[in-house]
Backbone bond lengths (Angstrom), bond angles and torsions (degrees), N, CA, C in turn:
res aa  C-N    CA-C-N  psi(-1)  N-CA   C-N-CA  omega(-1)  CA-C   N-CA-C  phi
1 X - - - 1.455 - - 1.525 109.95 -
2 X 1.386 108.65 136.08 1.510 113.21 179.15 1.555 108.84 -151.22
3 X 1.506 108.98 148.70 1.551 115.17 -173.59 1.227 113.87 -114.26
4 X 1.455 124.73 96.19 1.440 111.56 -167.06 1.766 97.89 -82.57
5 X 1.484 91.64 136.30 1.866 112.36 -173.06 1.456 96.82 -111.07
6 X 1.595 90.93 153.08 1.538 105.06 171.63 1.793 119.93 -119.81
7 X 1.863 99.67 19.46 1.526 104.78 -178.99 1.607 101.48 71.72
8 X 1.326 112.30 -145.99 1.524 128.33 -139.65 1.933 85.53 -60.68
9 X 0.954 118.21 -54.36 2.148 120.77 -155.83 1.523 79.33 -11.63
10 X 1.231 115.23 174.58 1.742 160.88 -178.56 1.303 84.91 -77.00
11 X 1.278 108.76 -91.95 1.535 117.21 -157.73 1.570 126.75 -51.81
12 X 1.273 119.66 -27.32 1.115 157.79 154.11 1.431 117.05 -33.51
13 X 1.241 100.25 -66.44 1.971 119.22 175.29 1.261 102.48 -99.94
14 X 1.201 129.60 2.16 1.713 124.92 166.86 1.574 105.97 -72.33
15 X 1.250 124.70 -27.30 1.836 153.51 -156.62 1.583 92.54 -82.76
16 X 1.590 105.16 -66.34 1.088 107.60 -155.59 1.799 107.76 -87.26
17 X 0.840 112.81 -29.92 1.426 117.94 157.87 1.268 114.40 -32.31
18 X 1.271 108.79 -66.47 1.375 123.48 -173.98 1.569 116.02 -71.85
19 X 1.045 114.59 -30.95 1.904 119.79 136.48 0.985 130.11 -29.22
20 X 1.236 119.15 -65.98 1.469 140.08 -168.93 1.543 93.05 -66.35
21 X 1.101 101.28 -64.60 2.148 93.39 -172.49 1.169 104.26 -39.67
22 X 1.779 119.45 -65.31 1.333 122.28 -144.40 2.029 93.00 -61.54
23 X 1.377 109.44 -42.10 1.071 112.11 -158.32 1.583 137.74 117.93
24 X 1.113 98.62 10.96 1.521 113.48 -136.72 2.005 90.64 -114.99
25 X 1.300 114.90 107.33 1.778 123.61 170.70 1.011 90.66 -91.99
26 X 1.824 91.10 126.86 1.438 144.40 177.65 1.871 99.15 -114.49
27 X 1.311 122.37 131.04 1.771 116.33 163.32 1.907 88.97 -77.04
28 X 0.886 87.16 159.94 1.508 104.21 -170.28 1.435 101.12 -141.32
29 X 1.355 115.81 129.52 1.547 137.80 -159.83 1.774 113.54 -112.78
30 X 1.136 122.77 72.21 1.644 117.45 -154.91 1.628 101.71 -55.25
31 X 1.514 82.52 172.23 1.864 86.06 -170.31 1.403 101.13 -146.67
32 X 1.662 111.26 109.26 1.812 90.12 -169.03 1.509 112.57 -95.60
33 X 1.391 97.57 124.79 1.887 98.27 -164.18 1.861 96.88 -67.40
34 X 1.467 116.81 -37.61 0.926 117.85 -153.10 1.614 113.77 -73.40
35 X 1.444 113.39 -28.96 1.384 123.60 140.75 1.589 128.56 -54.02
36 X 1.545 110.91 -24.36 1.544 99.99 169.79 1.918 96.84 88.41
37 X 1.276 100.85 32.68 1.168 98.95 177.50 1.521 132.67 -85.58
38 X 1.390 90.87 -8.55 1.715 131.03 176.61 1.257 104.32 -78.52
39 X 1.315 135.41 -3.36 1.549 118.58 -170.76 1.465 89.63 -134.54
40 X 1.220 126.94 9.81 1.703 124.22 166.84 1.236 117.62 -59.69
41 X 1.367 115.18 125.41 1.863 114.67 162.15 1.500 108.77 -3.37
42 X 1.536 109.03 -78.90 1.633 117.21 -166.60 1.355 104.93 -62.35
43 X 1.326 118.15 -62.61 2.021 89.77 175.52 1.516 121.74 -52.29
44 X 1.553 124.29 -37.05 1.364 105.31 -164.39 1.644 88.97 -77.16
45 X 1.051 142.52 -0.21 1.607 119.84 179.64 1.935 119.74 -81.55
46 X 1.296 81.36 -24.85 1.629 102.83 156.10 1.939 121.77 -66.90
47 X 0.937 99.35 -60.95 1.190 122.07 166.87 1.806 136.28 -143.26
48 X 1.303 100.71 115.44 1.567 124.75 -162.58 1.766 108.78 -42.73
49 X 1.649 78.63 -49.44 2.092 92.99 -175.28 1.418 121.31 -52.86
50 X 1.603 111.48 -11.75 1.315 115.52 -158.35 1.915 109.21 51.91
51 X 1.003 122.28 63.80 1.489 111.76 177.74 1.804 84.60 -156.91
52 X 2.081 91.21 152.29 1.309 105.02 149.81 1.270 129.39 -124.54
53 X 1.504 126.15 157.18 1.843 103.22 41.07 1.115 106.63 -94.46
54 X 1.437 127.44 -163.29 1.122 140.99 141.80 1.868 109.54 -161.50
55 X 1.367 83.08 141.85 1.908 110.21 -172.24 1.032 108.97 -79.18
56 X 1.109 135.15 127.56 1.510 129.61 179.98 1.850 100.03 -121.79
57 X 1.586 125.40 91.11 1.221 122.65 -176.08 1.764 109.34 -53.07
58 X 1.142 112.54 -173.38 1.227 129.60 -172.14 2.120 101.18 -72.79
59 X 1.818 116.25 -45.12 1.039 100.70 -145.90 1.954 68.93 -104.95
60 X 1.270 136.71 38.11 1.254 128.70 142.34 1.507 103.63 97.86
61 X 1.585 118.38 -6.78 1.485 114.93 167.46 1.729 115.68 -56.65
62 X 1.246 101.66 138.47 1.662 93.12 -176.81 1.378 114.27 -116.00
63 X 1.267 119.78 123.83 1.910 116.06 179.05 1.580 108.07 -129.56
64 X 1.244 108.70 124.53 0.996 139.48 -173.84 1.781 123.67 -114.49
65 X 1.396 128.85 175.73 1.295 119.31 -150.96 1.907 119.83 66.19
66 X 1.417 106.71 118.99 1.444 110.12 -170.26 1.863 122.58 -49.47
67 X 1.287 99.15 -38.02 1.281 106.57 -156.61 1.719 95.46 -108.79
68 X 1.078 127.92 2.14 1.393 134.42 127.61 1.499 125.93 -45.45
69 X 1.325 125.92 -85.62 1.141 142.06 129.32 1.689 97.39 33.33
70 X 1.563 98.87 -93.28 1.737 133.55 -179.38 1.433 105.86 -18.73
71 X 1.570 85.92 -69.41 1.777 117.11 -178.13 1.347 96.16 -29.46
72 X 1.814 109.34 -71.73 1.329 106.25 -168.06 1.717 135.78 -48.66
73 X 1.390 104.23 -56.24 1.113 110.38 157.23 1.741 127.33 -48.44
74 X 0.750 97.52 -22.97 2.080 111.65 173.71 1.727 95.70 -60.60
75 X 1.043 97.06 -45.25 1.624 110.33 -148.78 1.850 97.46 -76.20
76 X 1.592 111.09 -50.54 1.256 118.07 156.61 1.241 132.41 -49.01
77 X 1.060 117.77 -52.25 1.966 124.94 170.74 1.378 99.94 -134.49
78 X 1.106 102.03 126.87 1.576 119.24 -157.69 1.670 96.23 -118.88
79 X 1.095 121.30 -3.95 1.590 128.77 159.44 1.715 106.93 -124.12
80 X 1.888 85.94 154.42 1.399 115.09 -54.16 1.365 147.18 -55.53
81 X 1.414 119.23 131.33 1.430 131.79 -163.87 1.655 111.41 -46.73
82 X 1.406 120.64 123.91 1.207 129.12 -173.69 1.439 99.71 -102.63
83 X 1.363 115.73 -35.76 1.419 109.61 -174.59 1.482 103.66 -88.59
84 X 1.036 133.20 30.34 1.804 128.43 176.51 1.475 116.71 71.88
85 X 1.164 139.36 169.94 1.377 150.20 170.57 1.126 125.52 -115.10
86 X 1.099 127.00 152.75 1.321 143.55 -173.47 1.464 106.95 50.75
87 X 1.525 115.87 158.12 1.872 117.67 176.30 1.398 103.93 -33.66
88 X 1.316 125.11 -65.83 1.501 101.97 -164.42 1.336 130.52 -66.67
89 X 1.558 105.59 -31.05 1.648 112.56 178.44 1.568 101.67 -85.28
90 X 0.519 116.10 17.20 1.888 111.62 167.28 1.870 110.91 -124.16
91 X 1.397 89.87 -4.48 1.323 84.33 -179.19 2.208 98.88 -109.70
92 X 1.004 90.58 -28.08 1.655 103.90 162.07 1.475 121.02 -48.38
93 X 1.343 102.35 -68.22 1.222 110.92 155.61 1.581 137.12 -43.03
94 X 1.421 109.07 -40.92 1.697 113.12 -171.45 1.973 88.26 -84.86
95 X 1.214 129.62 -8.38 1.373 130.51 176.96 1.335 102.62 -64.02
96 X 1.453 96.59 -91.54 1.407 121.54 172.71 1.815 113.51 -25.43
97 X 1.109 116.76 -60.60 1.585 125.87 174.84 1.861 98.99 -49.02
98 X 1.131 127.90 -66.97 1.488 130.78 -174.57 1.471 94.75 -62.17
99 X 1.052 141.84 -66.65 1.785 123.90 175.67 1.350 107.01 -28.71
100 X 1.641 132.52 -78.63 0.810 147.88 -171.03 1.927 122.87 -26.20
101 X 1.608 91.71 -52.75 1.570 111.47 178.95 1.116 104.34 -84.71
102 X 1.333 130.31 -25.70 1.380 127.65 177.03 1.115 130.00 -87.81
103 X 0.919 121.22 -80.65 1.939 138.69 160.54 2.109 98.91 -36.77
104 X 1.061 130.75 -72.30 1.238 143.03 -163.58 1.730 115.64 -74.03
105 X 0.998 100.09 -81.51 1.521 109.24 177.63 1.561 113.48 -75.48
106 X 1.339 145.32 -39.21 1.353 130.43 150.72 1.281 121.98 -50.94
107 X 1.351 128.88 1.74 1.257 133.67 175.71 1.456 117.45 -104.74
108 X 1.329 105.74 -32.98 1.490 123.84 -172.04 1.696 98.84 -79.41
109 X 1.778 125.21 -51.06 0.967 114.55 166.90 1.361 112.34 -67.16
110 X 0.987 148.59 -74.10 1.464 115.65 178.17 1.291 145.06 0.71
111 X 1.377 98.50 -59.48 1.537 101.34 -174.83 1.901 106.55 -91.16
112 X 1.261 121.45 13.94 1.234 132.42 165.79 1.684 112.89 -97.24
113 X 1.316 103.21 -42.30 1.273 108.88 152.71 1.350 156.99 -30.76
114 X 1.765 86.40 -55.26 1.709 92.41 -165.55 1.350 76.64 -105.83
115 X 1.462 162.08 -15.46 1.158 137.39 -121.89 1.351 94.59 -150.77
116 X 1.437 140.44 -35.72 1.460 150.39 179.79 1.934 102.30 -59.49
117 X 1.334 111.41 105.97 1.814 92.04 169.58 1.486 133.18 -57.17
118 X 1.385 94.75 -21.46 1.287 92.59 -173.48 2.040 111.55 -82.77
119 X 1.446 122.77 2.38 1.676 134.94 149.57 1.513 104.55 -72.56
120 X 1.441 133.86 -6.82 1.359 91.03 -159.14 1.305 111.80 -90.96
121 X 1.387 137.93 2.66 1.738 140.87 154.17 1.747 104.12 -64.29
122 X 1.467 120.83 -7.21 1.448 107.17 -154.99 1.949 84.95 -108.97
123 X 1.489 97.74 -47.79 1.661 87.51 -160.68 1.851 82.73 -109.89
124 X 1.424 101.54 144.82 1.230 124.32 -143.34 1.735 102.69 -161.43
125 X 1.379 102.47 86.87 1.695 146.01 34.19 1.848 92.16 -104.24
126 X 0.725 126.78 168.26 1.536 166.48 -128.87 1.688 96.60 -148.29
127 X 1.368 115.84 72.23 1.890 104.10 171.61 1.543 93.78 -112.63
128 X 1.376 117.46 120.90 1.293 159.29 139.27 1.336 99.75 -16.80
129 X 1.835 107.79 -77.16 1.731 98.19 -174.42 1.779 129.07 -62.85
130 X 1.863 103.80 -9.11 1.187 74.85 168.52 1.513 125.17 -122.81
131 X 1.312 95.21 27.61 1.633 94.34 159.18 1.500 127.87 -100.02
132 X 1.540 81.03 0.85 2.110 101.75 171.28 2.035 88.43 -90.62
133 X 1.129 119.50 -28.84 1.469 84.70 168.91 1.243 127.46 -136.36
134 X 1.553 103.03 61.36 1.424 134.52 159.40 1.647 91.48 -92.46
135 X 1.104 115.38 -48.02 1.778 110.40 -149.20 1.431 120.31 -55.92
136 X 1.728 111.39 -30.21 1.428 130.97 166.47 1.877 104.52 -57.55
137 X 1.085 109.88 -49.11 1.597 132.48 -151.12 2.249 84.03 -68.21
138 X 1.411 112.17 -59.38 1.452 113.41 175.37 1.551 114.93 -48.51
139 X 1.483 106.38 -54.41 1.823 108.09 -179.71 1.635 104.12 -60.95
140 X 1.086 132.75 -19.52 1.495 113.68 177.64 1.617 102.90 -86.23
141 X 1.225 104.51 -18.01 1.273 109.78 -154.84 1.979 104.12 -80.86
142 X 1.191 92.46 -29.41 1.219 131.43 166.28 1.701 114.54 -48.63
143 X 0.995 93.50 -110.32 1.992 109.62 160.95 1.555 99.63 -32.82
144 X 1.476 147.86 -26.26 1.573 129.01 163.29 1.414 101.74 -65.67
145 X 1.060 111.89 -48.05 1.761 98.80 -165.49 1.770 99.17 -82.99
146 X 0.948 123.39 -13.89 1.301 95.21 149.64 1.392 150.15 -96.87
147 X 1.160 100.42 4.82 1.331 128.38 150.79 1.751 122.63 -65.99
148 X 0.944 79.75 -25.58 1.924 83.84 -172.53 1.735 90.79 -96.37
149 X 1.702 133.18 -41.64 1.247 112.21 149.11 1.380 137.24 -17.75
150 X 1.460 118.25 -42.55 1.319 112.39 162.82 1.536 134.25 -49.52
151 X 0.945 93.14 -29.49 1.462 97.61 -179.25 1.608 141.25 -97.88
152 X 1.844 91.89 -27.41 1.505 135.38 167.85 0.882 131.87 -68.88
153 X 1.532 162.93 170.71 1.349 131.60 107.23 1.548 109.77 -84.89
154 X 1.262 139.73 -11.78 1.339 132.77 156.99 1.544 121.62 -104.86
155 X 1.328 104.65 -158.74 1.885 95.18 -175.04 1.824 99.16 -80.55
156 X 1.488 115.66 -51.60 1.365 102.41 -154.93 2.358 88.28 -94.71
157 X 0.969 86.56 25.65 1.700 78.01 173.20 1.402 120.54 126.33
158 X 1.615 137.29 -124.20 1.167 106.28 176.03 1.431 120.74 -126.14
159 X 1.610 122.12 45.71 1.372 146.63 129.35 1.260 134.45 -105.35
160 X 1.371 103.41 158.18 1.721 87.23 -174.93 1.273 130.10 -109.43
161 X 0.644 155.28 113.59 1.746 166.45 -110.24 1.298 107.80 -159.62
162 X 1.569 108.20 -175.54 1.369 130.74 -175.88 1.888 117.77 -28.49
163 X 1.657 81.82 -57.90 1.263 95.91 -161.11 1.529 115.19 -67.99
164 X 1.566 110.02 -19.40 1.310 104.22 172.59 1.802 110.77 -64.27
165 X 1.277 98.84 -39.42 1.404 110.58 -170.53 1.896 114.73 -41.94
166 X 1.539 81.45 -45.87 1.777 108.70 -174.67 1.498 105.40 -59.53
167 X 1.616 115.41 -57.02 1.487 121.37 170.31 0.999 114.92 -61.12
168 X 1.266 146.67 -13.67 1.288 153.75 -163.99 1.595 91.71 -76.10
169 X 1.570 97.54 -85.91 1.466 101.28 -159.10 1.689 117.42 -66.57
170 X 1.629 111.41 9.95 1.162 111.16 -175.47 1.437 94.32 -92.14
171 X 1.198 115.55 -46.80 1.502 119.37 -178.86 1.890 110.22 -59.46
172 X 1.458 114.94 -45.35 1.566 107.04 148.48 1.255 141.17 -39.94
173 X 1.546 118.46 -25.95 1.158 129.33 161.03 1.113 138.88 -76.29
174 X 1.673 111.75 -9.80 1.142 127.26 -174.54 1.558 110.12 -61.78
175 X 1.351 128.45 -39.26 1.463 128.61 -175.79 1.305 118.49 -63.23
176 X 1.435 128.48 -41.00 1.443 145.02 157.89 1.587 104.40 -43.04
177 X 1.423 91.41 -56.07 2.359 76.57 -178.22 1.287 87.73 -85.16
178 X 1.371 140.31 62.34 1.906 106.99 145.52 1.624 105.83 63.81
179 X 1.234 142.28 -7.23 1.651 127.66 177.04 1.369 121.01 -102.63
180 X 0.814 149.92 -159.75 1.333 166.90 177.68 1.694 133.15 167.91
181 X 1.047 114.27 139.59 1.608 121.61 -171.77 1.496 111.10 -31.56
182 X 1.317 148.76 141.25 1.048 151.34 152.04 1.406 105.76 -37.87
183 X 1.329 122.60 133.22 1.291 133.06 158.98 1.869 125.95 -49.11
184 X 1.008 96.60 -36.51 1.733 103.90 177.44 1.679 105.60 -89.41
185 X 1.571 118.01 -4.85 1.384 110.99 -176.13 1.662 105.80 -88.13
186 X 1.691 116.85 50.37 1.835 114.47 166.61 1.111 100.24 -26.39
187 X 1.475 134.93 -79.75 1.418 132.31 -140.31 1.886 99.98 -54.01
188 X 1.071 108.96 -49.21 1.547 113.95 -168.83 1.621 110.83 -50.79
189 X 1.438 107.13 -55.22 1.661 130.26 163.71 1.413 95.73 -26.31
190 X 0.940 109.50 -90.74 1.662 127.07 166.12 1.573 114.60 21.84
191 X 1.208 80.11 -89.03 1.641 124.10 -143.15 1.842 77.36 -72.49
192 X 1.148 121.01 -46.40 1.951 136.66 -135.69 2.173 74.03 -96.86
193 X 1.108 110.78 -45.67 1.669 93.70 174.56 1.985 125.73 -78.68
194 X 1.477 94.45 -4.88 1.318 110.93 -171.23 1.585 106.63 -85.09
195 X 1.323 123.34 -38.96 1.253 148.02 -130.84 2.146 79.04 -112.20
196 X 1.692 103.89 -74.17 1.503 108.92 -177.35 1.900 110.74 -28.25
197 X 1.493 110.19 -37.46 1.476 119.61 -165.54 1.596 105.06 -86.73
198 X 1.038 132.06 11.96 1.278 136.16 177.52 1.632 94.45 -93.21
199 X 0.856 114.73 124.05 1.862 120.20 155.80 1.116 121.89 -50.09
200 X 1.529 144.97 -30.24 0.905 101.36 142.30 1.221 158.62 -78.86
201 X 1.311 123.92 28.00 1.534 145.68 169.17 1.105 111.50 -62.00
202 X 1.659 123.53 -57.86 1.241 112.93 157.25 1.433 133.91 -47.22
203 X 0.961 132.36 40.07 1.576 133.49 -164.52 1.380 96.12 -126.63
């Protein structure tokens, strides 16, 4: 089994993050995007999208998509549970996780996307206006999850799971697109310095 990585990307350290908690050594196969190493014959035969990660098991099946990946490993060591317990907390969780990637981090890449010069050979065409109006779409997206801090001490409640993982690196991404947390969002601060101090962050 091997995880071909692409270093800093989101999706990338969303994997290994989620490694690091469970505990679980993976060999890890680097992948240099910045060389374009992602669009080689041998990676795309692994995977078509040219994107990582992607898992390459022992007998050569390949699964790809991050939170796939997760799944799998969930399924293997099921402590401790990232995806929540029982129907409701697993279904809490798969909420919270789809807000997160959706509302937050599809917004945040966006506007890193269309709007960062150094994407514009990658994302193709390159529209300006709509990663200028993603950036509104992240700050609300923003102020919900800290709103739901109120009530929490994590994203989907009061363990931490997937979805923190997911907000995590969306909120990491924020410096790359030009944004940053709302100033009145403490709880988010919080939670986003609470989360950074866990070891596996460094991963």
């Amino acid at each position: 089994m091997r995880l071909f990585d692409g270093g800093r990307v989101p999706n990338a350290r969303r994997v290994r993050i989620f490694l690091a908690e469970k505990g679980i050594p993976v060999p890890l196969v680097p992948v240099d995007l910045g060389r374009k190493e992602h669009r080689l014959p041998e990676f795309l035969a692994r995977n078509p999208l040219g994107k990582v990660p992607v898992l390459e098991l022992d007998d050569g099946t390949i699964l790809t998509e991050s939170v796939a990946i997760c799944r799998y490993f969930e399924e293997l060591h099921p402590e401790p549970p990232l995806f929540g317990r029982g129907a409701l907390g697993r279904a809490q969780v798969e909420m919270w996780n789809r807000r997160c990637e959706l509302e937050l981090y599809g917004a945040v890449q966006a506007a890193f996307r269309h709007l960062h010069p150094a994407m514009a050979e990658y994302e193709v065409p390159q529209i300006a206006a709509w990663g200028e109006a993603n950036k509104p779409r992240a700050i609300e997206a923003l102020r919900m999850l800290d709103h739901a801090l109120g009530a929490t001490r994590f994203i989907a409640g009061d363990s931490f799971s997937i979805a923190d993982i997911t907000a995590f690196i969306a909120v990491e991404f924020l410096k790359p697109a030009r944004l940053a947390i709302p100033e009145d969002c403490a709880r988010l601060r919080d939670w986003h310095a609470g989360v950074a101090a866990r070891p596996s962050a460094a991963a």
